[in-house]
Structures are given as C-alpha cells and as structure tokens.
C-alpha positions in Angstrom: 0.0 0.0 0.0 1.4 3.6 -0.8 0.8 6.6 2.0 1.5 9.7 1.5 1.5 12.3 4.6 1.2 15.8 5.2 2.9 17.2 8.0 -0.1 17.4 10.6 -0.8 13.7 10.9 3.2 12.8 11.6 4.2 15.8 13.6 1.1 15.4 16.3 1.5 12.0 16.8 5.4 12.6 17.4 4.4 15.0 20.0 2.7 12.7 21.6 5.2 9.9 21.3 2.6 8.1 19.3 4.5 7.9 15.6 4.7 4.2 15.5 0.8 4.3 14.9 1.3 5.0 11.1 4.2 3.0 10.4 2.1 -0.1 12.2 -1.1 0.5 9.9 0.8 1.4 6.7 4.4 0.3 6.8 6.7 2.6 4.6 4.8 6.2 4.2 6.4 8.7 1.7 6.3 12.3 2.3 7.6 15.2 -0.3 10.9 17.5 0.7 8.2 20.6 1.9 6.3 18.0 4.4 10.4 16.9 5.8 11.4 20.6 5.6 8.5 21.9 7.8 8.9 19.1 10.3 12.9 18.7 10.8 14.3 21.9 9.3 11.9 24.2 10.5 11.2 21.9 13.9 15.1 21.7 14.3 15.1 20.4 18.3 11.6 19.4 18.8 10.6 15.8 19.5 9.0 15.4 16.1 11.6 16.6 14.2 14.1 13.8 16.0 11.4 11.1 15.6 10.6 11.9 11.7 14.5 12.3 11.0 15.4 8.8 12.8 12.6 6.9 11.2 13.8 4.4 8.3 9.9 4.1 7.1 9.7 7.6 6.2 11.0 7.9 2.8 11.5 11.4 1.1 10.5 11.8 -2.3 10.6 14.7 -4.7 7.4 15.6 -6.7 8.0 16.0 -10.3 4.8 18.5 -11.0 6.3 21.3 -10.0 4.0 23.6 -12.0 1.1 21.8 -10.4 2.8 22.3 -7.0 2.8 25.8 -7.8 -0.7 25.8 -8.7 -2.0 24.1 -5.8 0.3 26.7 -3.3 -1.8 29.4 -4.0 -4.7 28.0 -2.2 -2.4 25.6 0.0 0.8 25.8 1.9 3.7 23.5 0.4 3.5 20.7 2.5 0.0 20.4 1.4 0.3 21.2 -2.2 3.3 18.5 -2.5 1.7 16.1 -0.6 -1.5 16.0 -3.3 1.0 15.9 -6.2 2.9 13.3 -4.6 -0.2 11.1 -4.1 -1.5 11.2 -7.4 2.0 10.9 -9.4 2.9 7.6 -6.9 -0.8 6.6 -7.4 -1.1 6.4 -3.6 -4.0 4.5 -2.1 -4.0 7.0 1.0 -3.4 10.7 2.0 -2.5 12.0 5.4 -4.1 15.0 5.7 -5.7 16.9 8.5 -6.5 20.5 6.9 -9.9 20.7 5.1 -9.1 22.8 2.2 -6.3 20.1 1.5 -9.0 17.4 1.5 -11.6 19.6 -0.6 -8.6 19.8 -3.3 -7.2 15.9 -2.5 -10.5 15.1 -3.3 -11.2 16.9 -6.5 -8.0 15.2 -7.5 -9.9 11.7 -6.7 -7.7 10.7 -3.6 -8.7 8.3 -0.9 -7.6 10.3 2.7 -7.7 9.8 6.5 -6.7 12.8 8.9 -5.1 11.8 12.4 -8.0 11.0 13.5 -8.7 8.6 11.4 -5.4 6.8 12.0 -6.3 6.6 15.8 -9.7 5.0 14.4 -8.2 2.5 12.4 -5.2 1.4 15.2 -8.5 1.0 17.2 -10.1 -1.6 15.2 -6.8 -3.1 13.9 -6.1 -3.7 17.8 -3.2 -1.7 17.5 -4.8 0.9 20.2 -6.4 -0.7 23.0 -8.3 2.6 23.4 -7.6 6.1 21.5 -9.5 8.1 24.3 -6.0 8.8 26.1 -5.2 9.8 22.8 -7.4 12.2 22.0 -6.4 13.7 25.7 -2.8 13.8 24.7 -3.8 15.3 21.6 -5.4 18.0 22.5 -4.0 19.0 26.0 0.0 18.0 24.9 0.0 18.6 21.6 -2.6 21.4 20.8 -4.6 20.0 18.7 -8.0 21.2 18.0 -10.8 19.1 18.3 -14.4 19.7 18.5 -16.3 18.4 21.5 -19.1 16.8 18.9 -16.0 15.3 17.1 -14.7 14.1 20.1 -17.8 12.1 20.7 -18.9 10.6 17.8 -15.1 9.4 17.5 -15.5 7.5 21.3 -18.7 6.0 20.4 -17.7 5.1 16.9 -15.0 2.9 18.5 -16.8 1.8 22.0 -15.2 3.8 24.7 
C-alpha cells in the first residue's frame, strides 16, 4: 500500500510519542521535501523533528509536478500542495491530511484520505490501540490539537469507549 502524509498527521503523533501508529497501519509512508522541511528543518530540536529524521519508514521523495505544485500553493501551503502531487504521481492509495481545504482539493484530484483522526480509528479496530480516548487527551492537552467536543464524541462511540 502507498501513503503519502502531510505534516499534521506525523508531527502530532510525534508529539505525543505516538508515531509508530502509522508506520504499524501502513508500513513505509512517503512524504515530499516541503512535508520533511516543515517538520525537521523548521522543527530543528523538537521531539518530532528527532522522531521523523530517525525513522527508516519515512521515505522522502521529490514531486515531479512542479507547476502543479505551484498551482495548488496558491490555495495551500507547500506541505500540502506536495503532498497532493505526490499522491496522485505515486498513485497512492491513502493521504494523510488533516487540513480541510487540503482534503476539498485531495479530493477533487480523486484521492482516498484519513486525517489523524482517522489513523487513531483504524489502530482501534486493527487492535493496535487498545483505546484512542488517552489519545485524544494527549492530543489536544500535549500537543494542541484542535478538536471539536461533537467530534470528540462521535469518534469515542464510533470505536466503544
């Protein structure tokens, strides 16, 4: 199976020491040199960045669309925008990708996605998690994460806590 991740997805479940999640569901997950530059350049010193650098299943690759890369950053930021391109030129079967305009445009492009919350969904009924609720906590009290309270729910009773 070929993932492809934004930054959102990796870099909160690094914070919350929770990375191995996606590399358990999906194996190998490719992100573009934008997604790498926004979490270890840019993060330089910060848990994620250490965790994303160190990890041997995250593979950097380039996009080769570049003018479609610099189509889609006018609506998007680069992580984003490479992280679409990079999905439909690998023929990915799944994007990590949190931000709803990213999804709106991932979409139009006819790709399959899951945000971090649907990662802690599927470790849940995979028996990877035995129960995401402390993960939700450490999402949004450690890591700042925004989640709704109605979004919250539905997500607990969707997977019977």
């Amino acid at each position: 199976m070929i993932v492809v991740s934004n930054t959102s997805p990796l870099l909160n479940l690094a914070t919350i020491k929770r990375l191995d999640l996606v590399h358990q569901l999906y194996g190998t997950v490719l992100i573009p040199p934008a997604v790498y530059d926004e979490i270890v350049v840019m993060g330089a010193g910060k848990l994620g960045a250490d965790l994303v650098r160190e990890a041997a299943w995250i593979t950097v690759r380039a996009v080769e669309q570049t003018n479609l890369v610099r189509q889609l950053h006018r609506h998007l930021d680069a992580g984003e925008a490479e992280s679409i391109v990079l999905a439909q030129e690998q023929g990915a079967q799944l994007l990590l990708i949190d931000e709803q305009q990213g999804r709106r445009i991932a979409a139009q492009y006819g790709l399959v996605y899951t945000g971090l919350l649907g990662v802690l969904v599927a470790a849940k009924r995979q028996g990877i998690l035995g129960a995401v609720t402390p993960l939700l906590d450490a999402l949004r009290y450690e890591a700042g994460f925004w989640i709704s309270q109605p979004l919250y729910d539905r997500i607990i009773d969707e997977v019977g806590e």
